[in-house]
BADO-183033 format. One line per 8 residues: number of its first residue (from 1); their letters; for each residue y negated, x negated, z of N, C-alpha, C. Coordinates in nm, 3 decimals, decimal comma, padded with zeros to 5 digits. Atoms other than C-alpha are relative to their C-alpha. Layout:
<romars>
NUM	a	Y/X/Z/Y/X/Z/Y/X/Z ~ ...
</romars>
This chain:
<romars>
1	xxxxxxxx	-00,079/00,122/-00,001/-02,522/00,538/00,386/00,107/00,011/00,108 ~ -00,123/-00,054/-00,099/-02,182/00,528/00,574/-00,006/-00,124/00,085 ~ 00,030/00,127/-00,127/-02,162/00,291/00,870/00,160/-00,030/00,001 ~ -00,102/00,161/00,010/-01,899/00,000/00,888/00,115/00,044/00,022 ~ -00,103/-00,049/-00,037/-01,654/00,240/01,087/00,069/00,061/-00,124 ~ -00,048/-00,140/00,148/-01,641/00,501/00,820/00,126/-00,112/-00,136 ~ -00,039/00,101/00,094/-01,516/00,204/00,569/00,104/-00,064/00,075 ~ -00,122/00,059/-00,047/-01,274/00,058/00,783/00,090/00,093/00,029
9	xxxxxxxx	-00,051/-00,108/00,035/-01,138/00,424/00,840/00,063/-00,003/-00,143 ~ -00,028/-00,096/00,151/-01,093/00,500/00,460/00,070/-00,180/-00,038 ~ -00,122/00,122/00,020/-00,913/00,086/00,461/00,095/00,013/00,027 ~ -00,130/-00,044/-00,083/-00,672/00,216/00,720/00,084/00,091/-00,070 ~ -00,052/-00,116/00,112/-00,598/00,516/00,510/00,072/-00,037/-00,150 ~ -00,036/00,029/00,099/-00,536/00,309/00,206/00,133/-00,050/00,011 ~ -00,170/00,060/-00,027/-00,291/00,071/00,348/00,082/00,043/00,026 ~ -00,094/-00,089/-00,080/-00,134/00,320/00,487/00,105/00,082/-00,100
17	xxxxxxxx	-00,071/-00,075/00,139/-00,081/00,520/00,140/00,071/-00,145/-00,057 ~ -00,118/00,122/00,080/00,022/00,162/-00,013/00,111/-00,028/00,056 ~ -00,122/00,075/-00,066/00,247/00,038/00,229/00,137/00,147/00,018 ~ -00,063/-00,082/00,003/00,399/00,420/00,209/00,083/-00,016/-00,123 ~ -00,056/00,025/00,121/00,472/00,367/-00,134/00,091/-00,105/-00,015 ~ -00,076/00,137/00,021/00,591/00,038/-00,150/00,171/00,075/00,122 ~ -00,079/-00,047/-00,082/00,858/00,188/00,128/00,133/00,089/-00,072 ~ -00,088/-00,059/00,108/01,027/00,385/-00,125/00,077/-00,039/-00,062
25	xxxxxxxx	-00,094/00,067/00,045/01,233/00,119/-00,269/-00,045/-00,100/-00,110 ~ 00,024/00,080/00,092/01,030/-00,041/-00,467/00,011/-00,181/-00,032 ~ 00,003/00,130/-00,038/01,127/-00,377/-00,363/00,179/-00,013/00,065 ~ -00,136/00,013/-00,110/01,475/-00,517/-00,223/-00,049/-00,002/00,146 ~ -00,048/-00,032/-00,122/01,580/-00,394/00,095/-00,010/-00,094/00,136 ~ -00,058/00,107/-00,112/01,676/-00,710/00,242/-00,167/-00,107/00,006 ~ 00,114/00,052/00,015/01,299/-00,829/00,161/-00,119/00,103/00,133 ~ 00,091/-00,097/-00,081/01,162/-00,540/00,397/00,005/-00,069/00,143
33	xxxxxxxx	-00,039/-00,002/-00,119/01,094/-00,555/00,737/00,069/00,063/00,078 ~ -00,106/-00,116/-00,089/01,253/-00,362/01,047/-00,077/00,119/-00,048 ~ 00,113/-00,126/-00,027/00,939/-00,101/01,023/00,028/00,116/-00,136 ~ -00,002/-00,080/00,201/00,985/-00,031/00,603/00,128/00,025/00,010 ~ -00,092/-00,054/00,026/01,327/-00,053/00,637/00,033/00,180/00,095 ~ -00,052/-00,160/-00,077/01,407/00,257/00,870/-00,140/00,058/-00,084 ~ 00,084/-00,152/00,121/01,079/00,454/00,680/00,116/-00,040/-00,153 ~ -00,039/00,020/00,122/01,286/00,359/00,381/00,150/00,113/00,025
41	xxxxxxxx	-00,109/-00,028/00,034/01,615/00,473/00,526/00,010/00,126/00,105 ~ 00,016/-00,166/-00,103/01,471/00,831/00,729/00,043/00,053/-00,100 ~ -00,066/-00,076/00,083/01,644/01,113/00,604/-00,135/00,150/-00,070 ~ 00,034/-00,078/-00,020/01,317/01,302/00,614/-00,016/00,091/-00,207 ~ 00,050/-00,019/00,170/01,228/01,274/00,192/00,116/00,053/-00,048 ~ -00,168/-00,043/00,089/01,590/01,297/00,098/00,098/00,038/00,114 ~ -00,038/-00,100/-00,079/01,723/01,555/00,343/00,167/00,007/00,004 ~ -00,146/-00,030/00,070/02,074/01,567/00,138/00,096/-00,132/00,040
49	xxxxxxxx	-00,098/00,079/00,057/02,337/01,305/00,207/00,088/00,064/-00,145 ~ -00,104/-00,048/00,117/02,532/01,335/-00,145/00,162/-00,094/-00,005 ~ -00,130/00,065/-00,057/02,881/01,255/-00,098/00,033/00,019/-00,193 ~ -00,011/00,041/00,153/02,907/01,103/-00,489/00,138/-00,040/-00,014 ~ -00,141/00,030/00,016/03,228/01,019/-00,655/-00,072/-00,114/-00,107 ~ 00,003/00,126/00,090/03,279/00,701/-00,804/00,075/00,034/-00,154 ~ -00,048/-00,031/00,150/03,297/00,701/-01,194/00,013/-00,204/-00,067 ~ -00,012/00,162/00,045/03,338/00,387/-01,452/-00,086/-00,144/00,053
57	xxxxxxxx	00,028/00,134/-00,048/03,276/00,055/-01,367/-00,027/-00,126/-00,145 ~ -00,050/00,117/00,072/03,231/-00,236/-01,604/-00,132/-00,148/00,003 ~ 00,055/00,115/00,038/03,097/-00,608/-01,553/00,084/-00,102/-00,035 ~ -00,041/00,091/00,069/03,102/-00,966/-01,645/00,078/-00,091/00,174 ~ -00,062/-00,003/-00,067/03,323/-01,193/-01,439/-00,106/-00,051/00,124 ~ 00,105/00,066/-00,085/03,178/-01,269/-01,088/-00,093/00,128/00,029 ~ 00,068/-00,090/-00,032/02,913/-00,961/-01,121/00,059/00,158/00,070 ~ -00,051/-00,100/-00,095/02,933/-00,659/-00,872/-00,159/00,082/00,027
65	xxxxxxxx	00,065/-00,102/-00,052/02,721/-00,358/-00,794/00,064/00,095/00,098 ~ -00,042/-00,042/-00,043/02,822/-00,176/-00,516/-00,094/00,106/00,067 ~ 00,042/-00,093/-00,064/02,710/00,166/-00,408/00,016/00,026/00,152 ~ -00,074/-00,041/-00,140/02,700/00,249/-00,022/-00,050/00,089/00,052 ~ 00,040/-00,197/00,004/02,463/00,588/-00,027/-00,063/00,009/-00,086 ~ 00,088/-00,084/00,081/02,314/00,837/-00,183/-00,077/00,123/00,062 ~ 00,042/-00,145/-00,028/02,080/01,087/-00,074/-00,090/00,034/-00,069 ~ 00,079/-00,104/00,103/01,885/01,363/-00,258/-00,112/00,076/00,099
73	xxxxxxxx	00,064/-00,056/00,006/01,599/01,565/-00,288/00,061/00,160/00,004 ~ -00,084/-00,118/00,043/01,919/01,840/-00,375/00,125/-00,045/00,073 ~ -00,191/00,052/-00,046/02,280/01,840/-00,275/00,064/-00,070/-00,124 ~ -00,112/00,050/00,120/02,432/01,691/-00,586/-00,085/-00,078/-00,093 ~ 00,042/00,074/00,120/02,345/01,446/-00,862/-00,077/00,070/-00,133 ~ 00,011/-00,063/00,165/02,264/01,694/-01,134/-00,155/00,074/00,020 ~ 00,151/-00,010/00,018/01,853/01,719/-01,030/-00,053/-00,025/00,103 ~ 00,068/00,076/-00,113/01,585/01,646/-00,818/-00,029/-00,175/-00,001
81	xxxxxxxx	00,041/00,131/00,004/01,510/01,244/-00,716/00,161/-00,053/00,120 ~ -00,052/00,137/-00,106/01,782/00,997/-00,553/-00,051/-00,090/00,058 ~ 00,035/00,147/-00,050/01,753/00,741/-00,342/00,114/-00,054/00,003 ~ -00,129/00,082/00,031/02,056/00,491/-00,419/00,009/-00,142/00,077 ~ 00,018/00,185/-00,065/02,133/00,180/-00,167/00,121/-00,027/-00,027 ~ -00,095/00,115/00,012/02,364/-00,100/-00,204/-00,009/-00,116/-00,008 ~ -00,019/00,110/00,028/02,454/-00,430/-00,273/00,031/-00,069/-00,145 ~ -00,055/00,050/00,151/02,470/-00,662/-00,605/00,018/-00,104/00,035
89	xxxxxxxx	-00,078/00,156/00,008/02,640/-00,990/-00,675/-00,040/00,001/-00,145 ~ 00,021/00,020/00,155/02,476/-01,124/-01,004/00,046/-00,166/00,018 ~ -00,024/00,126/-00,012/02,666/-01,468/-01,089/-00,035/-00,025/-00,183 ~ -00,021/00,016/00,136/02,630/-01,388/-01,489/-00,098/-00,064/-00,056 ~ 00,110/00,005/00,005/02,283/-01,475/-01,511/-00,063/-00,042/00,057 ~ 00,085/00,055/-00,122/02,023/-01,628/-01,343/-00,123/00,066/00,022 ~ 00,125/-00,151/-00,054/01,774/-01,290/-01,333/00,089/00,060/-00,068 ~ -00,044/-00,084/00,083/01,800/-00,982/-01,453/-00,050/00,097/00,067
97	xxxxxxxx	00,078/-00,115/-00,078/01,669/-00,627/-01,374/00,138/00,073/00,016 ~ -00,055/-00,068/-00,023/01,850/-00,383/-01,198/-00,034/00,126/00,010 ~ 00,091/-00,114/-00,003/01,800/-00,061/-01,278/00,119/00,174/00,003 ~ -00,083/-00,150/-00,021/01,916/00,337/-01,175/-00,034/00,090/-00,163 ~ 00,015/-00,118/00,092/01,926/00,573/-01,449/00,113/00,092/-00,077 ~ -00,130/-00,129/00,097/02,102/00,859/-01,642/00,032/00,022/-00,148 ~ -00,018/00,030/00,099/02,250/00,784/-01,965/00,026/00,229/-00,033 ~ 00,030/-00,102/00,075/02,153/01,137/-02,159/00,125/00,063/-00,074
105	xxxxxxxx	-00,196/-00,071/00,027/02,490/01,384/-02,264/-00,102/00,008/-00,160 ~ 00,003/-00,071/00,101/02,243/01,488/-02,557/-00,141/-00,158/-00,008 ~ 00,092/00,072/00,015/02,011/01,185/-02,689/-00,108/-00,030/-00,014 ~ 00,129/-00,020/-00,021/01,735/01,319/-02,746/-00,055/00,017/00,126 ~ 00,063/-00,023/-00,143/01,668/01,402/-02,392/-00,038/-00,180/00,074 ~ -00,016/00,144/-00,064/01,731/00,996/-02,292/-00,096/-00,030/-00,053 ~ 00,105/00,055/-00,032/01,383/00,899/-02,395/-00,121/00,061/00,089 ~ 00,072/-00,031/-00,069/01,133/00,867/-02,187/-00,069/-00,118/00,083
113	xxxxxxxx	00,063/00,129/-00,093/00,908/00,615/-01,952/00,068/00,005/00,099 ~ -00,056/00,059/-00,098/01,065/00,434/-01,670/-00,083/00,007/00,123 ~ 00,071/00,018/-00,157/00,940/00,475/-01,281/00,042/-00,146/00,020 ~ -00,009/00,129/-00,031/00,875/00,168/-01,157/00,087/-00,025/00,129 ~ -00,072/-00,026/-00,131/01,068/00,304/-00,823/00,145/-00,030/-00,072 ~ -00,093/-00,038/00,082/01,369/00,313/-01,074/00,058/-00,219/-00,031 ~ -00,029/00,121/00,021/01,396/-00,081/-01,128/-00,041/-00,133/00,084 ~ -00,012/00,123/-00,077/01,440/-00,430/-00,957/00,038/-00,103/-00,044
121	xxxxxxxx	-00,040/00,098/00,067/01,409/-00,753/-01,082/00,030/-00,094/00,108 ~ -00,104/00,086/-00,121/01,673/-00,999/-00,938/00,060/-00,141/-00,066 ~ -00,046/00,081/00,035/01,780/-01,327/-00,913/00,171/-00,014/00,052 ~ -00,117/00,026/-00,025/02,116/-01,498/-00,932/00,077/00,021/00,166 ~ -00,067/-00,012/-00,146/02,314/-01,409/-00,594/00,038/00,121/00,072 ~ -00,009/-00,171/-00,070/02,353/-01,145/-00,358/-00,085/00,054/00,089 ~ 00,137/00,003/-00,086/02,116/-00,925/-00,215/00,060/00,207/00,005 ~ -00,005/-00,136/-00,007/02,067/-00,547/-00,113/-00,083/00,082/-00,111
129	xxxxxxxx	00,070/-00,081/00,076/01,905/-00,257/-00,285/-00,063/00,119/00,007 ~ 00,070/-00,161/-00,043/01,724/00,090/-00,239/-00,075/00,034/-00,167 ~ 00,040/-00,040/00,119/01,645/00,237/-00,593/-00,027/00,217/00,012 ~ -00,037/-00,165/-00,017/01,498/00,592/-00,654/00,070/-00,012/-00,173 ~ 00,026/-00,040/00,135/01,620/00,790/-00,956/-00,036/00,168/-00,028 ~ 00,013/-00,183/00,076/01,477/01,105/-01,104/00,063/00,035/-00,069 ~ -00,110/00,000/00,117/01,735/01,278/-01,254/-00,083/00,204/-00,045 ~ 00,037/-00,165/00,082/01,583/01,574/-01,514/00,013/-00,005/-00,112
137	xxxxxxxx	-00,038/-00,076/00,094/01,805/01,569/-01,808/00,153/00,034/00,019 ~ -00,139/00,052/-00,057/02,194/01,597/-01,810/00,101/-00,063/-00,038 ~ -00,035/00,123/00,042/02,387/01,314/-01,818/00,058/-00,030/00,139 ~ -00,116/00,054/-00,061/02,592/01,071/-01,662/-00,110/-00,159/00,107 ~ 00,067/00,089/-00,107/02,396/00,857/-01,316/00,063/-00,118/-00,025 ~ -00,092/00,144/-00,064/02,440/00,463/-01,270/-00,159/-00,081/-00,005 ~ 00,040/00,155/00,032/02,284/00,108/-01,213/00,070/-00,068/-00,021 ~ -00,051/00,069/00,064/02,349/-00,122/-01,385/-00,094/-00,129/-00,043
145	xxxxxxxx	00,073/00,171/-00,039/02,218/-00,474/-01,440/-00,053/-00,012/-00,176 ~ 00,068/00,004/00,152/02,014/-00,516/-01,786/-00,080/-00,171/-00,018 ~ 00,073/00,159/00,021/01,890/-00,891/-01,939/-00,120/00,027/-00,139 ~ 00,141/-00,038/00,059/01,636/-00,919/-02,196/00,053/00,067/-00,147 ~ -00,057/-00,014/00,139/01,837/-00,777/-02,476/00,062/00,167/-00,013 ~ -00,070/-00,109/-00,079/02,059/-00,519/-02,299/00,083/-00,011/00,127 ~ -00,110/00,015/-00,140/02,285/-00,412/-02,028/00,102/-00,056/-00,018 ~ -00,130/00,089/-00,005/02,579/-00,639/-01,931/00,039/00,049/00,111
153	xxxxxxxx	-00,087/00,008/-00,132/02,734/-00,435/-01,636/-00,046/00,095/00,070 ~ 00,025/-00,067/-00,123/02,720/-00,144/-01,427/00,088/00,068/00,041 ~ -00,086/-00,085/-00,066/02,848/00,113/-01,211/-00,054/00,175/00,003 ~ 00,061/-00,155/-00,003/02,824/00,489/-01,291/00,051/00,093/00,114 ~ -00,054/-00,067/-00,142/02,847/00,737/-00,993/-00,042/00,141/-00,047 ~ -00,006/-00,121/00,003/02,808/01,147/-00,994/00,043/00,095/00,081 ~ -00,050/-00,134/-00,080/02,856/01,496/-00,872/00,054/00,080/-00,129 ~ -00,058/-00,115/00,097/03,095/01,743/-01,058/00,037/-00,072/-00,138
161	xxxxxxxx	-00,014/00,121/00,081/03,077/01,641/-01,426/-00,077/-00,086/-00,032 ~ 00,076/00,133/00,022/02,829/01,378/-01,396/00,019/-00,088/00,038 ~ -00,071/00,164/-00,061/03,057/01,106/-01,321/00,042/00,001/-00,161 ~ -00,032/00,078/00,146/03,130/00,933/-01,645/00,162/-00,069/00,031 ~ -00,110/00,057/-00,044/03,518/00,863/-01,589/00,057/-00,107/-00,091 ~ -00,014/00,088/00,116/03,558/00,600/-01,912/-00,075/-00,054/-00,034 ~ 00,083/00,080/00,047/03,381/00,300/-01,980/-00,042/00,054/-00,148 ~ -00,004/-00,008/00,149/03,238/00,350/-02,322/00,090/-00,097/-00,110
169	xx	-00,111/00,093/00,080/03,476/00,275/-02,616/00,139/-00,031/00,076 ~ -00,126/00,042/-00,008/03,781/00,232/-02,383/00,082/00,127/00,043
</romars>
């Protein structure tokens, strides 16, 4: 039988793995404390600043996503995991998820299950952000703001040619 310590040991250990996790972005930014935010924003996981180029843009009026880093698992957008911070302004809506991902060059590759690190559900206003994304097919990076139907609005970003320089259709 294990004695009382042993069990409060292997509690310490847990919280420790949860509250690691949760640290990762799974939550807005501006919801963290001082402690999560800096583990959130050490360079130790994502080693890489990626100096990204801004690609298409398109929302509704009032809505804004704004990128303000990127660092990698790699030097560049085109594999490995991101971590993506910024800011949104949602006025279109009164929720909506916000979510990182890589619209697929070849379509078949674009299915697949969603990390839960990968999305953020948000209400009307403005707030910060920390999103990971795994990027392992190739395609074109962004967040972008999605309602219960589809997306109404994002901002695509990249390295090399994985910047998407044309909204779709225009």
């Amino acid at each position: 039988m294990k004695s009382p310590t042993s069990y409060r040991g292997l509690l310490v250990l847990i919280v420790v793995a949860v509250t690691g996790f949760m640290n990762y972005g799974c939550q807005q930014s501006s919801n963290m404390g001082a402690a999560q935010r800096a583990s959130v924003t050490a360079g130790s996981d994502f080693p890489f600043v990626i100096s990204f180029q801004q690609g298409a843009t398109q929302f509704l009026p009032g809505d804004r996503i704004n990128i303000t880093e990127v660092r990698g698992t790699s030097r560049d957008m085109q594999g490995g995991v991101c971590r993506i911070s910024g800011t949104y302004t949602l006025v279109s809506h009164d929720r909506a998820t916000l979510a990182a991902s890589v619209t697929a060059r070849n379509a078949a590759d674009g299915i697949g299950p969603w990390n839960t690190a990968q999305t953020l559900t948000i209400k009307k206003g403005t707030g910060d952000f920390v999103l990971l994304l795994p990027i392992s097919i190739e395609g074109w990076p962004h967040v972008s703001f999605y309602g219960e139907v589809s997306d109404f609005g994002g901002n695509y970003i990249g390295t090399g040619d994985s910047v998407l320089k044309h909204w779709w259709g225009s």
